[in-house]
Backbone bond lengths (Angstrom), bond angles and torsions (degrees), N, CA, C in turn:
res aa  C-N    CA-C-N  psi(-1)  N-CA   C-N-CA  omega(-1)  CA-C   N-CA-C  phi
1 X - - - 1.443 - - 1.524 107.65 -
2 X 1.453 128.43 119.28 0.958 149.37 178.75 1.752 114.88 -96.20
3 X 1.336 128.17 142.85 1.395 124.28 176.92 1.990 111.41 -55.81
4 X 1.194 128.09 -31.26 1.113 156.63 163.75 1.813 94.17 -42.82
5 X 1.305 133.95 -51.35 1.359 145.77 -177.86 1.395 116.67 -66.96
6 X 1.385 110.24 -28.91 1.956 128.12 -152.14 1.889 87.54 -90.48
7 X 1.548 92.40 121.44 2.192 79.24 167.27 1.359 70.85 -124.64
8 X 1.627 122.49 169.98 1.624 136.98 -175.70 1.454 97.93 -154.66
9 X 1.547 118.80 97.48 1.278 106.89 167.81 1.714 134.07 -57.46
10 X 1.336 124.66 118.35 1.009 117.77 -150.46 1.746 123.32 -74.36
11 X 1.486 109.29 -23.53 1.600 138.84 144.82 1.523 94.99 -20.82
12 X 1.241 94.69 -87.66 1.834 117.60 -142.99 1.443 94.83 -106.75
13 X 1.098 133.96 44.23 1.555 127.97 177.70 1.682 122.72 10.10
14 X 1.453 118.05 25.91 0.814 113.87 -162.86 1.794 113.45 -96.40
15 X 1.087 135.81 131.50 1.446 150.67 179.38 1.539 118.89 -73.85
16 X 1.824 103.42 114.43 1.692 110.36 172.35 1.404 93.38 -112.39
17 X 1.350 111.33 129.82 1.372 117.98 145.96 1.980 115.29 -84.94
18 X 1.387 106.12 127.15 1.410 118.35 -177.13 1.539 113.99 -116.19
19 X 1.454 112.76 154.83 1.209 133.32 171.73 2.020 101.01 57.82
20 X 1.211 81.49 82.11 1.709 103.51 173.95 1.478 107.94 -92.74
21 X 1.619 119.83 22.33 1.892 100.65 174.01 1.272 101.28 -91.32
22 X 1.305 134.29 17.61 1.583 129.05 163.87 2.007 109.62 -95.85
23 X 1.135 116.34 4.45 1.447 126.88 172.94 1.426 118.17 -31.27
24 X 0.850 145.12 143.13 1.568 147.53 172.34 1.516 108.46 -137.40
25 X 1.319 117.83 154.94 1.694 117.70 -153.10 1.843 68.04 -133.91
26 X 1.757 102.14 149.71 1.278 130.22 -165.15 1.253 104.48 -40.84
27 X 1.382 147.34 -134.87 1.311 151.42 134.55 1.422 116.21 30.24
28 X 1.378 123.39 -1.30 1.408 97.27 173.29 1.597 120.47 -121.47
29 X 1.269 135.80 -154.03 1.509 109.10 178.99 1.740 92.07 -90.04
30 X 1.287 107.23 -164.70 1.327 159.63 -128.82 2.168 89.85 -135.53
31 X 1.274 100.85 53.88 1.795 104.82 -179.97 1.406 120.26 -53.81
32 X 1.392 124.85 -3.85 1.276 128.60 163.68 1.543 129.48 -159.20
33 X 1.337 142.65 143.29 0.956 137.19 -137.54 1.728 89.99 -136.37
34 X 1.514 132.26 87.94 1.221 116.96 147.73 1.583 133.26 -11.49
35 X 0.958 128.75 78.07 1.033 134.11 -172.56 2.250 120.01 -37.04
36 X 1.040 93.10 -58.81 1.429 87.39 162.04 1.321 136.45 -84.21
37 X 1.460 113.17 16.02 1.600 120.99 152.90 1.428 109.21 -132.15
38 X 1.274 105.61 36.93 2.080 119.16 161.92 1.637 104.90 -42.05
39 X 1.510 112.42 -55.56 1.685 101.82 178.72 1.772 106.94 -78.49
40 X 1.199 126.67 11.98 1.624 103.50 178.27 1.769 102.07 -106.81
41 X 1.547 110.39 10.80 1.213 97.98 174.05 1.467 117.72 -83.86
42 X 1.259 132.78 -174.07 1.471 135.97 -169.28 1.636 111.06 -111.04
43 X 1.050 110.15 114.53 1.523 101.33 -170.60 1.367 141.76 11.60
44 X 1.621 95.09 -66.76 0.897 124.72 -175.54 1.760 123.68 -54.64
45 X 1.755 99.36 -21.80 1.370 105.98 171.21 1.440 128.80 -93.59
46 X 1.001 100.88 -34.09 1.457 124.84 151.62 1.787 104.99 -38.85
47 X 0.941 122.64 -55.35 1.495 111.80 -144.81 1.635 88.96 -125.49
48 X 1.607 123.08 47.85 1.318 135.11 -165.94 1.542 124.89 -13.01
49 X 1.553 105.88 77.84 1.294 118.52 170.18 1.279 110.40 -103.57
50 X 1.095 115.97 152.27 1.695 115.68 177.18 1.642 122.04 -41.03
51 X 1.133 127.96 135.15 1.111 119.48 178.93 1.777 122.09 -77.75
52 X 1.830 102.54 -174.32 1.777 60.56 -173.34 1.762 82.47 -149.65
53 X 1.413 127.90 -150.63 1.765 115.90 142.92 1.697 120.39 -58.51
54 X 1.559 101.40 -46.81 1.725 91.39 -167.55 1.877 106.38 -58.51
55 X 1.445 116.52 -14.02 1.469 102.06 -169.29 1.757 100.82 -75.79
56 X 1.317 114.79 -42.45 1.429 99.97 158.88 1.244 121.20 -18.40
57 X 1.458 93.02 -78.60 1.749 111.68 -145.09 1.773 106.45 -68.43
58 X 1.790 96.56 -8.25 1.130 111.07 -179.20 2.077 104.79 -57.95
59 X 1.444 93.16 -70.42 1.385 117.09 169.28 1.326 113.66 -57.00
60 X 1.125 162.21 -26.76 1.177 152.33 178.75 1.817 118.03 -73.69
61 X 1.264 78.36 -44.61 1.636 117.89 175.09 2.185 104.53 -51.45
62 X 1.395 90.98 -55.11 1.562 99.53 -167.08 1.470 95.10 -76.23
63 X 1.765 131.68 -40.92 1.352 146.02 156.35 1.815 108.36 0.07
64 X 1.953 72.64 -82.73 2.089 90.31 176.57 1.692 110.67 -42.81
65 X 1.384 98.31 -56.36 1.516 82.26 -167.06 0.945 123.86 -82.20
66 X 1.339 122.70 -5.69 1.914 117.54 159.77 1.805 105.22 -64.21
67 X 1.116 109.62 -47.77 1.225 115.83 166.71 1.778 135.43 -33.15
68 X 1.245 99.78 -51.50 1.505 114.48 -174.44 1.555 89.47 -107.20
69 X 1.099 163.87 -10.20 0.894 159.99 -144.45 1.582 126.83 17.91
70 X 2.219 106.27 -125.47 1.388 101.49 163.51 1.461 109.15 -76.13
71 X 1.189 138.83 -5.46 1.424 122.73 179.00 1.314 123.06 -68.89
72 X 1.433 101.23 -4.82 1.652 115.16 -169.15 2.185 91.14 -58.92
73 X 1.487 109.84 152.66 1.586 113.61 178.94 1.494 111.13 -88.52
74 X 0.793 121.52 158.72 1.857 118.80 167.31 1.662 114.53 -17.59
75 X 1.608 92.32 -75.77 1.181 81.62 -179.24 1.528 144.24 -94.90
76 X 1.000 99.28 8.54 1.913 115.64 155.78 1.430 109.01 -68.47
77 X 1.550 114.71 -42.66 1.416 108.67 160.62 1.720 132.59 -47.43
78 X 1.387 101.47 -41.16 1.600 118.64 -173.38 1.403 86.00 -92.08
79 X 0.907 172.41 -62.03 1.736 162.93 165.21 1.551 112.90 -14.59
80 X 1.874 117.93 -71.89 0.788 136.29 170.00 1.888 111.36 -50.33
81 X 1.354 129.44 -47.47 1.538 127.30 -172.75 1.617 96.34 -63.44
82 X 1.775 115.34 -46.24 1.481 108.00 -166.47 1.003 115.48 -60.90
83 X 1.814 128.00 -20.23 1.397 135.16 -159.85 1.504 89.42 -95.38
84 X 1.774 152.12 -8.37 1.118 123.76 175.82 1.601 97.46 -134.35
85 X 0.915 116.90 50.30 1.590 127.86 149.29 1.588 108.24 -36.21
86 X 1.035 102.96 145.49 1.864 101.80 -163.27 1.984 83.98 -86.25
87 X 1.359 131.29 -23.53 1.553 114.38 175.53 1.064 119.37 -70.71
88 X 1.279 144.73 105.61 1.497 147.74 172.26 2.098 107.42 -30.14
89 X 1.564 112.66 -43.12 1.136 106.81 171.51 1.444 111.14 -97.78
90 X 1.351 121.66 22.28 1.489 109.09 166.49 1.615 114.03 -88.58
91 X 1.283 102.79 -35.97 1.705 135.86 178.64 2.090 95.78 -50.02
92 X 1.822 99.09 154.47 1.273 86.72 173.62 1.337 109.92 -89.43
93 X 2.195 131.30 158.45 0.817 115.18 163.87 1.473 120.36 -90.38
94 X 1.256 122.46 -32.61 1.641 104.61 172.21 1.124 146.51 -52.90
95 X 1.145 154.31 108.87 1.518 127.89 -144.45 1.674 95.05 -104.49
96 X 1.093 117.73 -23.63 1.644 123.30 173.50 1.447 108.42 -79.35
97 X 1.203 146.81 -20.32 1.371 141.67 162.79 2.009 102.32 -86.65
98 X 1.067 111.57 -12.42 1.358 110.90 -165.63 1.999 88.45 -101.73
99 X 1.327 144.48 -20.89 1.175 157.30 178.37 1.440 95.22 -80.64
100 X 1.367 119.78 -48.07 1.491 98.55 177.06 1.350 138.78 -80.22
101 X 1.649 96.50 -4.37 1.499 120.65 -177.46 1.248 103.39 -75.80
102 X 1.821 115.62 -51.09 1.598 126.42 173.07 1.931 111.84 -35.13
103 X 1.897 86.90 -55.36 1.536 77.21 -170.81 1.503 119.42 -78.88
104 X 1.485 128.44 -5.50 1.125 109.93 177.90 2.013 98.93 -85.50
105 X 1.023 104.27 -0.11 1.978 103.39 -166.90 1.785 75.83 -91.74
106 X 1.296 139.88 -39.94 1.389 136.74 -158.01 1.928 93.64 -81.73
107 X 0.975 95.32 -17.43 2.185 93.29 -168.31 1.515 86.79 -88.61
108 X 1.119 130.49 -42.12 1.516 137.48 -174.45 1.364 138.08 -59.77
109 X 1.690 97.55 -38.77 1.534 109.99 158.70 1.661 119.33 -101.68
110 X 1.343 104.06 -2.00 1.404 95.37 -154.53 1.930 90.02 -136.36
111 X 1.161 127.86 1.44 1.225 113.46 179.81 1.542 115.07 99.90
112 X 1.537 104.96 -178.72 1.780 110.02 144.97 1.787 129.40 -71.61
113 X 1.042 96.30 120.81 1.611 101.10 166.51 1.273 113.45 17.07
114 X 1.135 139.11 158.50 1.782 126.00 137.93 1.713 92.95 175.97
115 X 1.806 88.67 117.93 1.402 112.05 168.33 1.550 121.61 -33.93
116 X 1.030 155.53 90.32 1.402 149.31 164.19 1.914 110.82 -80.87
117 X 1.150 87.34 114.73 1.946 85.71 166.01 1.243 112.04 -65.02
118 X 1.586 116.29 134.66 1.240 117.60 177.41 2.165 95.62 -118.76
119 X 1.127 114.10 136.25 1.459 119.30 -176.90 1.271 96.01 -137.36
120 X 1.591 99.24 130.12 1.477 121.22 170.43 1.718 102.86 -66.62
121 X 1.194 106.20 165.10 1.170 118.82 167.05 1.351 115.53 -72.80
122 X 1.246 125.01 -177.71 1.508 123.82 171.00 1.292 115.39 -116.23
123 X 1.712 126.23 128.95 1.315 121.72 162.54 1.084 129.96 -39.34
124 X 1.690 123.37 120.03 1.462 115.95 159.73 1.299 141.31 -37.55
C-alpha cells in the first residue's frame, strides 16, 4: 500500500483503499514490484520470499509515515520504525492487536477521539 492507494473521504473521514491488482495471498511471493517504490518494499519482497502479515504491516506502516510525515511525534516515530524492521519475523504479525496498540499510542498523544470537520476548498 502506497500513499497513491489511500482516498479519505473528507465529509466522513472515512478510508478506501484502491487499486488492489498488486494483492498478494499469504505464503506466496510478492508477483510484482512497483517499480518506483522498489526500495519501499520489505526485504522479503525484493528477494521473493513468501509473503507473510508483517509484509503488510510492513507497507502500511511505511504508508502512515509518508503520510504524516516529519510531524509524526517521537513516539509514533518509534511505533512506525518497529513495524518495518528489515526481519519479516522481527516486525509485528497481528495487525488487529497491533491497531489497538496504535489506538491506545493515538489516545496518549493525542487525547480522546474528537470529530473535526475537514472541508475541501471550493473550485474556482
Amino acid at each position: 500500500m502506497f500513499p497513491e492507494h489511500v482516498l479519505i473521504h473528507p465529509e466522513l473521514h472515512g478510508l478506501v483503499l484502491v487499486d488492489w491488482c498488486y494483492a498478494t495471498a499469504v505464503g506466496t511471493d510478492v508477483p510484482v514490484l512497483i517499480h518506483h517504490h522498489a526500495d519501499d518494499y520489505p526485504p522479503e519482497a525484493r528477494q521473493h520470499e513468501p509473503a507473510s502479515p508483517a509484509t503488510d504491516i510492513h507497507l502500511a506502516s511505511l504508508c502512515v509515515r509518508r503520510l504524516v510525515g516529519p510531524r509524526a511525534p517521537g513516539p509514533m516515530r518509534a511505533f512506525l520504525r518497529g513495524c518495518t524492521l528489515p526481519g519479516q519475523n522481527s516486525r509485528p504479525q497481528d495487525a488487529w492487536q497491533l491497531l489497538a496498540e496504535l489506538d491506545d499510542l493515538l489516545d496518549r498523544l493525542y487525547g480522546p477521539r474528537t470529530f473535526r470537520p475537514f472541508t475541501m476548498p471550493t473550485a474556482n
